[in-house]
N, C-alpha and C positions, 0 to 999 in steps of 0.2 A: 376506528374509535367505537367503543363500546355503545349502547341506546342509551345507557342514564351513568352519571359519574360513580360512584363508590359511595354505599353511606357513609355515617362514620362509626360505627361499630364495624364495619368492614377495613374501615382504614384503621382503627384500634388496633384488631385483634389481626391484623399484617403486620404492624409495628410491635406486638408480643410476640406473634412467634419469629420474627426477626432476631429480635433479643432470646427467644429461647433455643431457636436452633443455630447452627453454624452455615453459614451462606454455601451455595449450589446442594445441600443435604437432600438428596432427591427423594427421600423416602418422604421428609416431609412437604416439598413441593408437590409429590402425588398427591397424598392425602390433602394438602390444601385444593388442588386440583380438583379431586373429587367430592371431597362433603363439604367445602368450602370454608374460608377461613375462619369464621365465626365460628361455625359448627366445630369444627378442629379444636379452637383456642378454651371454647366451651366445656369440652369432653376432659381436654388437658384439667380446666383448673377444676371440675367436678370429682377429680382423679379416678376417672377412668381411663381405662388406656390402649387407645388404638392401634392394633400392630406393634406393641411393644415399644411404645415412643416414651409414654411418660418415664419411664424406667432413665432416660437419656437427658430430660429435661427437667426433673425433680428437684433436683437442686438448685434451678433457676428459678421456678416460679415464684417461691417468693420474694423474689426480689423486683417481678416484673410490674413496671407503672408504665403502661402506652403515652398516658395523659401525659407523664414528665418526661419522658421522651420526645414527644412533641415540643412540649414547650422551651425545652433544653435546646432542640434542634433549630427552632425559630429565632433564638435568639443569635443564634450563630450564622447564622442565613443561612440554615441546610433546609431544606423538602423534603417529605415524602414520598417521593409519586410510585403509583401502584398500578395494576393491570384496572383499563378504565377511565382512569385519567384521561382527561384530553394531552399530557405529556408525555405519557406512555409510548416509548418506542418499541412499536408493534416490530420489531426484526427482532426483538428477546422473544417473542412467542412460540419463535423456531426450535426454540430450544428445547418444549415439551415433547418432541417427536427428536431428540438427537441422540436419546441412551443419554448412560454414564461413561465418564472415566473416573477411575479412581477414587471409587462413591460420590461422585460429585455429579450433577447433569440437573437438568428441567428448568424452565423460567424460573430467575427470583421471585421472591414474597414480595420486593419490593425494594426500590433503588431511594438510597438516600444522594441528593444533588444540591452542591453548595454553585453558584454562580449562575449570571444572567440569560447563560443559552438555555432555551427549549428544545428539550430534546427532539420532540415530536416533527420539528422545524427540519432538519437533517434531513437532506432528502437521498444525496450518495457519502458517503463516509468510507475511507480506507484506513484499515488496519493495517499498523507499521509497527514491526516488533522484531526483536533481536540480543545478541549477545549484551550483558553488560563488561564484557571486557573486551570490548571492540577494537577495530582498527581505524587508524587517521583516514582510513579507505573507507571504510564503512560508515563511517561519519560523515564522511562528504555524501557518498552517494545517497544515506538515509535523509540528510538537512536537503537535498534535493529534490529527492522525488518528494519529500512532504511540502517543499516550494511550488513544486508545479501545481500539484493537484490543488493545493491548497487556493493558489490564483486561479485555478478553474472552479471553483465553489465548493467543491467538496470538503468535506470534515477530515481531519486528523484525528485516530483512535490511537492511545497508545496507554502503558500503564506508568511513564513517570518516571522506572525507574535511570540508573545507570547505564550508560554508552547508547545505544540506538534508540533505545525509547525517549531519552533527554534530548537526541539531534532530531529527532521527526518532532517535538513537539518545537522546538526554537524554528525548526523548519519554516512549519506552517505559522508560528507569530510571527518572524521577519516577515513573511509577507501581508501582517496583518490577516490571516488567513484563520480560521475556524478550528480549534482543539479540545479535543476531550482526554482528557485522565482521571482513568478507571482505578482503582485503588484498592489495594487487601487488607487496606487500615482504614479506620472512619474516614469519615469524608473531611474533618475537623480535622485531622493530623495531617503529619507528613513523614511519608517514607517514600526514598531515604532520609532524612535529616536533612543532608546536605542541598536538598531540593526544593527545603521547605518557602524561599522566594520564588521559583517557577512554578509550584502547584499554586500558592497564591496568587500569584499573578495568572496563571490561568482562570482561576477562580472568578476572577476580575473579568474578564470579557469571553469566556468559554463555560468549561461546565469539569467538576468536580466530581466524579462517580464511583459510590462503594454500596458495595449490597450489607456489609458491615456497619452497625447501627453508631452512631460517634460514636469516640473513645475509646475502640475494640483495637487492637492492636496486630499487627502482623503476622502472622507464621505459615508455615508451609502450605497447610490445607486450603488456606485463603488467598494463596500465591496463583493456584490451581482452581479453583472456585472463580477466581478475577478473570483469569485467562479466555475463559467460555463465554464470557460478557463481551471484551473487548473482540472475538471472532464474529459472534454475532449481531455486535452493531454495526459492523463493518459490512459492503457489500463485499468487499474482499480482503486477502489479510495478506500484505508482504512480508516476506522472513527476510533480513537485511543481517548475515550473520548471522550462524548459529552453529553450535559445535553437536557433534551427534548425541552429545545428553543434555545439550540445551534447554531450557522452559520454554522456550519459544516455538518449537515441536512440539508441545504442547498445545498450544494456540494456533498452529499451523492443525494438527488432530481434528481442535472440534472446529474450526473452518472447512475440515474435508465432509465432517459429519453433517453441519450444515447444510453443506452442495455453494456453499462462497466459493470467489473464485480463490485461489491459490497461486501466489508469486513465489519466486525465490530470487535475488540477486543475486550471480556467479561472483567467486571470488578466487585469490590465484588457488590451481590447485596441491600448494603444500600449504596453504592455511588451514590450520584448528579451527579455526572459529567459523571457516565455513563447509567444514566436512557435512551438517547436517543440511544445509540450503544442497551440497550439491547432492545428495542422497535422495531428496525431494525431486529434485531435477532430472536425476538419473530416473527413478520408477515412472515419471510421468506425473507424478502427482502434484507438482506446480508448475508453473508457465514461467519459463525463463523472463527477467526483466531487466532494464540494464538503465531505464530512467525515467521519469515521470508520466512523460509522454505513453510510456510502453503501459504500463500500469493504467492511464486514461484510458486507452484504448479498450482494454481488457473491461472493466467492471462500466465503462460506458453503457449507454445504450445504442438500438441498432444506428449506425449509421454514423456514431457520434466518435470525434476526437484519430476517426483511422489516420493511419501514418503508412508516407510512400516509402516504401523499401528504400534504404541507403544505399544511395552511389557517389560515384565518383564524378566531380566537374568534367561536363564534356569537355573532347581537345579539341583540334582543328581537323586533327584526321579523323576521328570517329564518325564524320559527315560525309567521307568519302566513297564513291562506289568501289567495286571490286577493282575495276579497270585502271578506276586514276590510283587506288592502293598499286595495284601490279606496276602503273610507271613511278611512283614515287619511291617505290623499295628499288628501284634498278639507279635511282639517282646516287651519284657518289655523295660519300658524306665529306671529302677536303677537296681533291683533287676534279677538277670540273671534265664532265666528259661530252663529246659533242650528244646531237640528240637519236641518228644511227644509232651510236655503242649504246645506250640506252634504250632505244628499240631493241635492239637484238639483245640485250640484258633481258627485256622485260616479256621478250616473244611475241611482241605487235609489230602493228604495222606504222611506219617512219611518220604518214600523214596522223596517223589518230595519234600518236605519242607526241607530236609537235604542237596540234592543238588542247591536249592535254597540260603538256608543261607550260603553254602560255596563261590558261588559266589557273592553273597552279601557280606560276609565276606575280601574276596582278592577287593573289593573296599571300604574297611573300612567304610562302612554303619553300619554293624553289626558286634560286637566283641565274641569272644568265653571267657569267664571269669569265673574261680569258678565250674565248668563244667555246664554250662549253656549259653544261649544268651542273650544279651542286646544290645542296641541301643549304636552305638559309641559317640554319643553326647546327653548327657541327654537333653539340650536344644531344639532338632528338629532342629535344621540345618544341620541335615547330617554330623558334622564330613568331609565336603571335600570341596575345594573349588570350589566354582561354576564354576570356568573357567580351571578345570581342561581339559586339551588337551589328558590327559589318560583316560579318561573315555569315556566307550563306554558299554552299557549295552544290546546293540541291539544283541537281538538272546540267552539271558542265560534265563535258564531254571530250 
């Protein structure tokens, strides 16, 4: 947090050039940067022209009222928060040192936020993004990993729209869990349309995020502009789907430029949609994940959320030594054989094979039948349940 909050000729003249430039416009995030925003907004309306800006923004000024913007904004329950604020999330600042893509890059001027979360509060957040013409697959695993994480405290970043970004944001509501949707339209609208009751209702117990001042409406630049927000609130960003010219490769981009971690969820390999997750996967450039858990781990801290390698439930032989293995594989599996033919099967000796099979015996592995031995279960399963709490083979002989 900054030593004093923002005057308000600071937050004015944030809120004009919001409305004068078009969100991530790096050239004017520099220059706000550097002579700062007043001074900037200043220069603008005196019509001088810094770097060739007013040339780009002349046609806006006069139309620009910060003050009715403000107040337009308050009434709709939207905020302004600006770098300084005590609501400022300091992980956008990463973004003054990340370049551009696409002329777009540098911290916002300033986030317009309709809903009751403080951003500032956010302490891990994952960015979950992907195709919008997804699969019933992708859907599952996205509504899941946004379930776990979301029960372990962390925030859900995502932007709203169509197929994975819709299932990560229900994700983390069913569990009552914490979500943010980031937005290339005011923060007052809704795109898609058809979403306009889940951004509401996130609104309602989450937070509403557009660098887009109300009322601005959607198009390409600002699809792209959104995207570098949503990498950078996130400690890490998952791609859940994405075809190799997906916008989600996008946002997966300035995740790398960041230094966030980078997930991708495998998908079969004759899927479209996830040719671009496994291209990522292939170079190395993100961390294979395959479910919540995997994802805790990763953007965790030290020590935090590891996970033991997956195996298989022990069986009853898996406890065994070399020796009682060598008499057990000499045991017939129908036909019973004395304990001799079994020695000489196994190449021991008669006394140490006999007191083998009787302890193998008292754990019903091997049965004494017919006066001979045979396997307690013709099938190979041992005859015992796996989860037997009696079994203890450690130290027979």
């Amino acid at each position: 947090m900054n030593a004093s909050a923002p005057s308000t000729d600071e937050r004015l003249a944030r809120v004009a050039l919001a409305r004068l430039g078009e969100p991530g416009e790096a050239r004017l995030a520099g220059l706000a940067a550097e002579l700062g925003a007043v001074q900037l907004y200043d220069a603008l309306c005196a019509e001088r022209n810094p770097h060739g800006i007013l040339t780009d923004v002349a046609g806006r000024l006069s139309e620009v009222d910060p003050e009715r913007d403000l107040r337009r904004a308050d009434r709709q329950g939207i905020r302004f928060v600006v770098p300084g604020d005590a609501e400022w999330p300091r992980r956008l600042d990463d973004l003054a040192a990340a370049g551009s893509l696409y002329e777009r890059g540098g911290a916002p001027i300033g986030l317009w936020v309709r809903g009751p979360l403080d951003l500032s509060t956010i302490d891990r957040c994952v960015a979950i993004v992907g195709s919008r013409s997804s699969t019933s697959y992708g859907l599952r695993v996205a509504d899941e990993i946004a379930a776990t994480v979301a029960r372990a405290g962390a925030a859900v970043v995502s932007g709203a729209a169509f197929g994975i970004d819709q299932a990560a944001h229900r994700g983390a509501l069913a569990v009552g869990g914490t979500t943010v949707a980031v937005l290339a339209c005011g923060a007052d609208r809704a795109y898609p349309e058809a979403h306009r009751a889940l951004i509401d209702h996130i609104a309602t117990v989450g937070a509403v995020v557009s660098e887009s001042p109300p009322g601005c409406s959607p198009t390409r630049i600002r699809f792209l502009a959104r995207n570098r927000l949503i990498a950078a609130l996130g400690n890490g960003t998952v791609i859940v789907e994405a075809a190799i010219r997906s916008g989600a490769l996008n946002t997966a981009n300035w995740s790398e430029r960041l230094h966030r971690v980078l997930m991708g969820v495998p998908g079969p390999v004759t899927s479209a949609q996830s040719e671009g997750v496994h291209q990522l996967v292939r170079t190395g450039a993100a961390g294979l994940v395959t479910c919540g858990n995997d994802v805790l781990e990763l953007v965790g801290g030290a020590g935090q959320h590891l996970r033991d390698d997956p195996r298989e439930p022990a069986r009853p032989r898996d406890r065994l030594t070399a020796r009682q293995r060598q008499v057990i594989d000499a045991v017939p599996v129908r036909s019973p054989a004395p304990a001799d033919s079994v020695a000489r099967t196994a190449g021991m000796g008669l006394i140490e094979v006999r007191g083998v099979l009787g302890r193998l015996s008292d754990h019903r592995l091997v049965e004494f039948v017919g006066g001979g031995w045979r396997l307690c279960d013709p099938t190979g399963r041992d005859g015992l349940s796996r989860s037997d709490p009696e079994l203890n083979l450690d130290g027979v002989t």
